[in-house]
Structure formats: C-alpha cells, structure tokens
FINUDO-877682 format. One record per residue (C-alpha): residue in one letter; chain; x, y, z. Coordinates in Angstrom, 3 decimals. Each point is the difference from the previous one (the first is absolute). Example, Ala and Ser with C-alpha at 12.3 -4.5 7.8 and 13.67 -1.06 7.14 Angstrom:
2
REC:a:A:12.300:-4.500:7.800
REC:s:A:1.370:3.440:-0.660
This chain:
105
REC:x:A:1.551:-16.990:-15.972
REC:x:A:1.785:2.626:-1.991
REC:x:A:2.974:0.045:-1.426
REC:x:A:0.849:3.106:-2.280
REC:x:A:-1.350:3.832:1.250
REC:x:A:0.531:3.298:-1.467
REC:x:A:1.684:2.513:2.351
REC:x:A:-1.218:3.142:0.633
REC:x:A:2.366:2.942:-1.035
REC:x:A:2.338:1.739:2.008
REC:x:A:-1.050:3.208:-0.189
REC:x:A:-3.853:-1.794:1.187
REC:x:A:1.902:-2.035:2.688
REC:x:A:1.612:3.497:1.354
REC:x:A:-3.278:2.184:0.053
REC:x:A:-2.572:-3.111:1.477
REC:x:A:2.460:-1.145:2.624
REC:x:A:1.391:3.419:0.934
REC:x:A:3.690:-1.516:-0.615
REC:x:A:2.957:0.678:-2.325
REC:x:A:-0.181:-1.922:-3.216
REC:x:A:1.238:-3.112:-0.055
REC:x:A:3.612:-0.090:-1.667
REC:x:A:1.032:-3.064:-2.139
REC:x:A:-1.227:-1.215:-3.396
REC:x:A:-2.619:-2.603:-0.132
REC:x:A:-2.284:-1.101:-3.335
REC:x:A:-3.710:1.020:-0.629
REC:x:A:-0.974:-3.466:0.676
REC:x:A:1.896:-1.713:3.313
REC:x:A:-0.070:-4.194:0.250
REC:x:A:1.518:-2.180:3.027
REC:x:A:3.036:0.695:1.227
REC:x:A:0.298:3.395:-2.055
REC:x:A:0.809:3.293:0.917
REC:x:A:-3.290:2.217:0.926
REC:x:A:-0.540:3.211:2.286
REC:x:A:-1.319:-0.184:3.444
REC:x:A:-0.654:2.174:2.756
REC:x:A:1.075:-0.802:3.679
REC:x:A:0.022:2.187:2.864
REC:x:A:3.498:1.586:-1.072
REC:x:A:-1.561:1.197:-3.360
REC:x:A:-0.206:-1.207:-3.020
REC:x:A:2.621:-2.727:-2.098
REC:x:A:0.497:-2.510:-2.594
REC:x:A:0.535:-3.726:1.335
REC:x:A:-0.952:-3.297:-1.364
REC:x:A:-2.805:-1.292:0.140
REC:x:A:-0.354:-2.863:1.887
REC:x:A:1.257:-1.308:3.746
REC:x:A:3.448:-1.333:0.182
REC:x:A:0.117:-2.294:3.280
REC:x:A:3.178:1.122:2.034
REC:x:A:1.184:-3.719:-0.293
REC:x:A:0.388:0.437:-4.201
REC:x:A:3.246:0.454:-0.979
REC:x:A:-1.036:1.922:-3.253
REC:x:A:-2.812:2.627:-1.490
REC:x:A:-1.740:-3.465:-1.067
REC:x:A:-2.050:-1.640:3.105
REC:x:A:0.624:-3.696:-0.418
REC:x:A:-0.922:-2.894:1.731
REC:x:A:2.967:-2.140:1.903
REC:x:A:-0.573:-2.787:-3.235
REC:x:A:0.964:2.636:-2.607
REC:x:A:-3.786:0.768:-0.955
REC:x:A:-0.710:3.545:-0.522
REC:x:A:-2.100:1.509:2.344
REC:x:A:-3.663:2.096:-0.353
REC:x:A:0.155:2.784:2.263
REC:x:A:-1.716:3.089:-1.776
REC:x:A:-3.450:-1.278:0.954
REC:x:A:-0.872:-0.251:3.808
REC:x:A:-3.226:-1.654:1.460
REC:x:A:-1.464:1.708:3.147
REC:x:A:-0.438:-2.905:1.968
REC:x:A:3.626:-1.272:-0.509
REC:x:A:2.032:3.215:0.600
REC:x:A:-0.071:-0.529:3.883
REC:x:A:1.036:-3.523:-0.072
REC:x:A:2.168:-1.097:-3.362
REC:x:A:3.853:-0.335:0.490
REC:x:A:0.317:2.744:-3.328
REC:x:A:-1.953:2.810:1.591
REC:x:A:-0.323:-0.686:3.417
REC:x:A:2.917:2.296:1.245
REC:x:A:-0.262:2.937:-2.125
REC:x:A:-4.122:-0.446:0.911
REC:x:A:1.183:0.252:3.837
REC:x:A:2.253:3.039:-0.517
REC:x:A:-2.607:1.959:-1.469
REC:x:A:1.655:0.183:-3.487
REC:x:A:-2.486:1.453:-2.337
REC:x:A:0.147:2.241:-3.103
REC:x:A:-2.674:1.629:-2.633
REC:x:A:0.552:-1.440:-3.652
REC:x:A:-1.477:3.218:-1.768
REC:x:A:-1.904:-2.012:-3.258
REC:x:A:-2.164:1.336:-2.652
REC:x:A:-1.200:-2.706:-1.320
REC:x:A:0.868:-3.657:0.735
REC:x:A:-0.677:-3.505:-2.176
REC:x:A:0.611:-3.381:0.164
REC:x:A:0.990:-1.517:-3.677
C-alpha cells in the first residue's frame, strides 16, 4: 500500500481535467491525513487526504479505544461492506487524486 505521492501541479490538474486550478497550498510530497489536490465533479480542490468517518469527532479517524485509525488505503473487496467506507461507498462519493508519482517508504 502507499503512503506518500507526489501531486500533480495545478496548472496540469486545470488543463487534464478541464477544471479551475485547485486553490490551497499543499507540499510536493503529500502523506496521510495531509492536505493534497483532488478533482470531484464540482472542479478541482485541496482536501486531506484520507476518509474521515462522519462518526469522528476530529480531522484524525480514530477508533472508539483511542487507537488511531488507517483510512488513506482502501481494499476493493471491503469498500461495500466495512463500517469506515460503507456509507460514503453507497452515496457514490468518489474523487480523482491527480499523482505523479507515488511510493511507499
């Protein structure tokens, strides 16, 4: 699974995807739960990366025992069926993380 990526540049982002460039600052390497562009139906924006379950009371996903939890890396067969992506998987809530490169230290 991967953990750090390179995002593409705006000005890329604006011309591949046919949207405005995404406005916010994010780093030339983006990690868990850091901010990163991505392109949804409405265009192009920065948001962090990572699913935050609507139950989480904070930008950190964490377990009801305190544990941080893992939520930048999805398995296919799970999404459908596990209680951390099983609702925004339903609604149809999907976005493009535009990546040049990608690496797992």
């Amino acid at each position: 699974m991967c953990n750090l990526y390179a995002p593409t540049g705006p000005e890329k982002i604006s011309m591949r995807f046919a949207v405005s460039a995404p406005v916010g600052a994010y780093a030339a390497t983006v990690a868990p739960l850091k901010p990163g562009p991505i392109v949804v139906p409405g265009g192009a924006l920065v948001a962090q990366w990572g699913l935050i379950p609507p139950n989480s009371s904070t930008r950190v996903p964490m377990l009801p025992t305190g544990q941080r939890l893992s939520t930048n890396n999805a398995r296919r067969e799970r999404l459908a069926t596990a209680p951390t992506y099983r609702a925004a998987w339903m609604r149809g809530q999907r976005c493009i993380i535009p990546a040049d490169s990608f690496d797992e230290p």
